[in-house]
SEVEX-800127 format. One line per 3 residues: number of its first residue (from 0); their letters; for each residue z, y, x of C-alpha. Coordinates in Angstrom, 3 decimals, padded with zeros to 6 digits. Layout:
BEGIN
NUM	A	Z Y X; ...
//
This chain:
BEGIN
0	XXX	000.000 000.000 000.000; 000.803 002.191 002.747; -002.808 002.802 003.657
3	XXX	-004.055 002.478 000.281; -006.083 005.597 -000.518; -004.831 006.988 -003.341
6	XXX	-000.900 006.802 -001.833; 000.181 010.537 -001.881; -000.987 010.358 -005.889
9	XXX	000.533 007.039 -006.001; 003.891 007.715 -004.785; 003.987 011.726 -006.289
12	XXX	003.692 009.736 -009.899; 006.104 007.545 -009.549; 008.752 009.700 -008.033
15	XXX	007.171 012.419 -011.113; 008.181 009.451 -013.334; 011.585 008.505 -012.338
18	XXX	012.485 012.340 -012.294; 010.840 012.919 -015.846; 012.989 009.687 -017.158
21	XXX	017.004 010.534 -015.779; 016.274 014.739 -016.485; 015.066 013.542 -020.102
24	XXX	017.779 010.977 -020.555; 020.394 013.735 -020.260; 019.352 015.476 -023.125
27	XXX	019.701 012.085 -025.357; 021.975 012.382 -028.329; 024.001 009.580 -026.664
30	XXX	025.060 011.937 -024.052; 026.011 015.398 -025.492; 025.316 016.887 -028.956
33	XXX	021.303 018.180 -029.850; 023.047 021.672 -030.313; 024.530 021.503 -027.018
36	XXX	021.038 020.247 -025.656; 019.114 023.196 -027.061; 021.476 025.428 -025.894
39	XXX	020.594 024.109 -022.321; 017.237 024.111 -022.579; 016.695 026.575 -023.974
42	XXX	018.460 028.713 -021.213; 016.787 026.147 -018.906; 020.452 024.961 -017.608
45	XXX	020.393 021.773 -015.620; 022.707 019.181 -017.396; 026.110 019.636 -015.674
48	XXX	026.161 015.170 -015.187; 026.669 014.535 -011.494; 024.305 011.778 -011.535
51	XXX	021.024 011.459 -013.440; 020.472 008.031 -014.185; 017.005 006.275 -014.897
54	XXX	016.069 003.579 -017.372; 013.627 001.065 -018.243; 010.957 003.653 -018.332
57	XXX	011.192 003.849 -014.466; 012.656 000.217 -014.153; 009.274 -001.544 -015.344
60	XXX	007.384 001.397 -013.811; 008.479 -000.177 -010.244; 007.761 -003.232 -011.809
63	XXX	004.374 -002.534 -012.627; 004.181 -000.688 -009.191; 005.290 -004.347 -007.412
66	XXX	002.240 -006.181 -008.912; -000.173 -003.738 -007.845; 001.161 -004.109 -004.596
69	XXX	000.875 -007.421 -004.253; -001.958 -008.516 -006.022; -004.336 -004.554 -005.965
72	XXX	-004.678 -004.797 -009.642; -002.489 -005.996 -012.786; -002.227 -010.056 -013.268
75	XXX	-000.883 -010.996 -016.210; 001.405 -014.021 -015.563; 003.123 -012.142 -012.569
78	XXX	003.639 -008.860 -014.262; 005.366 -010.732 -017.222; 007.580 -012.605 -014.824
81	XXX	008.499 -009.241 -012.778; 009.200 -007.723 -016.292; 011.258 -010.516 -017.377
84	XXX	013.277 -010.631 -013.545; 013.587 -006.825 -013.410; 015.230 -006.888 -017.217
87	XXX	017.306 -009.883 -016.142; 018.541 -007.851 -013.001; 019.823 -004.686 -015.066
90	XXX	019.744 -005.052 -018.748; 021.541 -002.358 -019.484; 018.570 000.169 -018.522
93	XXX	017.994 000.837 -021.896; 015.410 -001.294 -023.153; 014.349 -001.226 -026.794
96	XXX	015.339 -004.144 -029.380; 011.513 -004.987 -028.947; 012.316 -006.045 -025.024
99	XXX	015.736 -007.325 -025.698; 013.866 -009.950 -027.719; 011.403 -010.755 -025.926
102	XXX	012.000 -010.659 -021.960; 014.470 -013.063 -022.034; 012.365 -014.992 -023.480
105	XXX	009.542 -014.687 -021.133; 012.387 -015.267 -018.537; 012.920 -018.689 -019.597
108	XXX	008.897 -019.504 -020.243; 006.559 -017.116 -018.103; 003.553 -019.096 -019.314
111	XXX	004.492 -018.128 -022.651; 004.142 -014.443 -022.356; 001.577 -013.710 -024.565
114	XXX	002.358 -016.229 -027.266; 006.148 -014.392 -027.863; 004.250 -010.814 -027.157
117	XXX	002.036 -011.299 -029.868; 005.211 -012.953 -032.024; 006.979 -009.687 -031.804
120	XXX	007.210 -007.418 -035.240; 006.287 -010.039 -037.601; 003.321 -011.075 -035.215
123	XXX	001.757 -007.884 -034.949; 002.945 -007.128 -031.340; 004.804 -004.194 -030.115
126	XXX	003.334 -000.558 -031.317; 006.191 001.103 -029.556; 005.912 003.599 -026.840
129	XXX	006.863 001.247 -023.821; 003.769 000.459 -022.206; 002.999 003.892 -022.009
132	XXX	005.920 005.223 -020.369; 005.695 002.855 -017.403; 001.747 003.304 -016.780
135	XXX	001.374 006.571 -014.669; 001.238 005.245 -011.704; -001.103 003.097 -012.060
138	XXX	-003.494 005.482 -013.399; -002.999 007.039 -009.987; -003.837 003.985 -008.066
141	XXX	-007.544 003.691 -010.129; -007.890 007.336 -010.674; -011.709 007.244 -008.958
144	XXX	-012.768 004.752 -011.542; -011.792 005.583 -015.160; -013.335 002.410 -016.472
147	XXX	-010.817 000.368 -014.645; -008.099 002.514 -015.532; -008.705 001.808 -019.130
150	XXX	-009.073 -001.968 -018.250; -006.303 -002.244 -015.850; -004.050 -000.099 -017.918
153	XXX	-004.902 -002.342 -021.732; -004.313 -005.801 -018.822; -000.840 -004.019 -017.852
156	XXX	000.049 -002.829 -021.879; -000.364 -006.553 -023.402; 002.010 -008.172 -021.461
159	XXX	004.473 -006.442 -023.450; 002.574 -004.642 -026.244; 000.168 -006.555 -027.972
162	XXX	-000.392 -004.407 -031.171; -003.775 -002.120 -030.560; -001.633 001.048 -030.487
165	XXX	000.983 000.100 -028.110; -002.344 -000.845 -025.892; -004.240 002.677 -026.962
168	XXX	-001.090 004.477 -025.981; -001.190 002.850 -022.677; -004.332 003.671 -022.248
171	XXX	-004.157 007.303 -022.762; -001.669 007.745 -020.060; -003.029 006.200 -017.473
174	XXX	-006.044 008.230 -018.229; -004.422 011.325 -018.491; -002.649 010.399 -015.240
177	XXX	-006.048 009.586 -013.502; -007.144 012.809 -014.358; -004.252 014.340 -012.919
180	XXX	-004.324 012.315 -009.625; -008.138 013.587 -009.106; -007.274 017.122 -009.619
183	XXX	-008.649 017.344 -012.720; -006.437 018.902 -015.572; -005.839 016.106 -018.213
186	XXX	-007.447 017.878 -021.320; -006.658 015.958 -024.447; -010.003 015.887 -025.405
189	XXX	-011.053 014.270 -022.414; -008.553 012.203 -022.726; -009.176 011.162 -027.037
192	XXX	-013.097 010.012 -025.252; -011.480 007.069 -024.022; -008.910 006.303 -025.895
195	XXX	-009.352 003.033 -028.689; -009.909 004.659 -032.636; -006.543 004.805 -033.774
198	XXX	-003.273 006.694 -034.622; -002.970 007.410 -031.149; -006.546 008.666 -030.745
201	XXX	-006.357 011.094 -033.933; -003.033 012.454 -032.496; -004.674 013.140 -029.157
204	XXX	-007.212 015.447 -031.114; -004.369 017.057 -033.420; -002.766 018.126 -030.145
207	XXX	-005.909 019.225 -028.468; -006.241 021.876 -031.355; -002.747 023.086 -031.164
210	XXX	-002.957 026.336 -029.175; -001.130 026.667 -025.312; 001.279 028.940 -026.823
213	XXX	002.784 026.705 -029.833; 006.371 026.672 -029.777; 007.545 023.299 -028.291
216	XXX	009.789 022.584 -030.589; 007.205 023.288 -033.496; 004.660 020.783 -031.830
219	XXX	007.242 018.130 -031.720; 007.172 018.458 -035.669; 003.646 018.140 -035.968
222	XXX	002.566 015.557 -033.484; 005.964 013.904 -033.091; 007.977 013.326 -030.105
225	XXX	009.260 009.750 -029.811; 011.837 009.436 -033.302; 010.286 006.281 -034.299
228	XXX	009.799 005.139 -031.032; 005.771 004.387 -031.517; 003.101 005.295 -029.342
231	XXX	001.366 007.146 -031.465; 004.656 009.199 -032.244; 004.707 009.850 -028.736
234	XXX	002.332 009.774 -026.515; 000.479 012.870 -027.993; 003.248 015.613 -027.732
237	XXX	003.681 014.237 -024.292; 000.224 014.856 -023.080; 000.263 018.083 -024.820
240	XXX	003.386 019.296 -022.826; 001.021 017.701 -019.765; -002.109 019.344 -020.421
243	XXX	-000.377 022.598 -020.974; 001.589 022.778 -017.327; -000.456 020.733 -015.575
246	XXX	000.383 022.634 -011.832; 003.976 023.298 -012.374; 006.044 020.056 -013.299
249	XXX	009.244 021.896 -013.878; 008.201 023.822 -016.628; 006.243 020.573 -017.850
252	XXX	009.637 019.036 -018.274; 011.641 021.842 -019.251; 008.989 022.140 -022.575
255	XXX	008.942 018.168 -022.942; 012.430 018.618 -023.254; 012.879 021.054 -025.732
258	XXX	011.166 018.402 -028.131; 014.153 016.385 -027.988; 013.627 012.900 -029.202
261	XXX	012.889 009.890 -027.227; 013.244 012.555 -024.448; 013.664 010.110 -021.388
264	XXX	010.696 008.311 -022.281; 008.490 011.829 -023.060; 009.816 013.308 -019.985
267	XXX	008.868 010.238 -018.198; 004.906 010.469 -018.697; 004.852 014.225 -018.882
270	XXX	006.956 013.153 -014.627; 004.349 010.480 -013.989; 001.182 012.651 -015.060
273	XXX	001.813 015.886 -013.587; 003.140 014.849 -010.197; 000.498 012.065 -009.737
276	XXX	-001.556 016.046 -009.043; 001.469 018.277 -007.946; 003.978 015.728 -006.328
279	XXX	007.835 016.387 -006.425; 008.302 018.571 -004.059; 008.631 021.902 -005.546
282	XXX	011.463 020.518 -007.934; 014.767 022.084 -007.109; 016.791 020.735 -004.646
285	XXX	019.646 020.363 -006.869; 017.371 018.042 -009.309; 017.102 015.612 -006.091
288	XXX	020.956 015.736 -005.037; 021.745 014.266 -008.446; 018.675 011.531 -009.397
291	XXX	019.389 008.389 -008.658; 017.107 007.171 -005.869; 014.294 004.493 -006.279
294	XXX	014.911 001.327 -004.446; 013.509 000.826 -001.180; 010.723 -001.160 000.002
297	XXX	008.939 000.273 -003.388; 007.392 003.519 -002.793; 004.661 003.959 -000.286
300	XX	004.321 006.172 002.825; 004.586 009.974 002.156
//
């Protein structure tokens, strides 16, 4: 990985990521009261928690991250078996009932992955937001081929996510990320273009016609922002908090933020797509002294 080409963008989206995931997870009602998050965002007040925390959202990221490593592109079998061992390491990361059903599962049968994906919700398969929350980085890695990132990205959603929209949602992050990582600005339309019909897609094109200046807040109500947990309740406000900072990642998360719901999880690929183009560094230093670092051995060469 270390001489892999596309490192910097590599590494600047998954550190974007895990930085996007423990800043949003402070603002989750578990932690403090929504009126006492407001009140901090909106004055743009770091959370006063000595130590920001990550979750699943960064936990399969690395995952994910592992099997590229290894194998240069997503295989199925293996990515459901470093899902299931990474759960198994450190349930308590704040996985979704969705996971909690199924990765112990796959732990016990990793042939059987995409029999019990597929059995999930009634056997439609996940819709939820979790394969798009983890997929950033890997739209970095294939950002000079946006054909492969839609392939690669749909291989890396169905290990988990088998409904259409948990795979679209995928898909429109890693795209959006790809974008990023070549410099490009992610515009939702472009974006929408190669995205699978759906939910997802027609929220994509709500949010591309929302103007710059919409109140945060106000385009959390109308494209959603992660209460129900779906893709297609998330992954649009996300990308329009993207597309709208996409050279300053601060602010990025600051406005993700101020949409409140799933916030980790909206922070996290709002993280993953801006940095894969702006890295990390610019965040303040206090923002580093208090995220939990990623493991070692993961990341690649600066």
């Amino acid at each position: 990985m270390d001489d892999h080409p596309h490192r910097t963008a590599v590494r600047g989206s998954i550190e974007g990521l895990a930085f996007g995931d423990a800043f949003g997870e402070r603002f989750f009602p578990l932690f403090r009261p929504v009126d006492a998050s407001r009140e901090l965002i909106a004055a743009r007040r770091t959370p006063p928690d000595p130590r920001w925390h990550w979750t699943d959202d960064t936990a399969m990221a690395l995952a994910l991250l592992r099997v590229l490593r290894k194998h240069g592109e997503v295989e199925l079998q293996p990515l459901a078996r470093e899902f299931a061992e990474t759960y198994r390491a450190d349930a308590g990361r704040g996985y979704g009932s969705g996971m909690h059903a199924l990765l112990p599962r796959v732990a016990a049968s990793p042939a059987a992955w995409e029999e019990l994906a597929s059995a999930l919700f009634g056997g439609e398969g996940s819709l939820g937001n979790g394969a798009a929350m983890r997929v950033a980085p890997l739209g970095a890695w294939f950002h000079d081929d946006l054909d492969r990132v839609v392939e690669q990205a749909a291989r890396s959603a169905q290990v988990t996510h088998a409904h259409p929209e948990g795979i679209a949602g995928a898909i429109a992050v890693a795209v959006a990320a790809a974008l990023s990582a070549r410099g490009e600005p992610p515009a939702l339309a472009a974006v929408a273009a190669l995205t699978p019909d759906g939910p997802v897609r027609q929220g994509l094109l709500r949010a591309a016609g929302l103007p710059r200046d919409t109140d945060p807040v106000e385009a959390a109500e109308t494209l959603g922002s992660g209460r129900r947990i779906r893709a297609d309740d998330t992954v649009p406000f996300a990308l329009w908090c993207a597309a709208g900072h996409p050279d300053d990642l601060e602010s990025a998360l600051w406005t993700t933020a101020a949409g409140l719901g799933d916030v980790d999880t909206t922070c996290a690929i709002v993280g993953g797509v801006v940095a894969a183009r702006t890295g990390v560094a610019a965040l303040p230093e206090e923002w580093r002294e208090r995220r939990e670092p990623l493991p070692a051995g993961v990341l690649p060469a600066p």
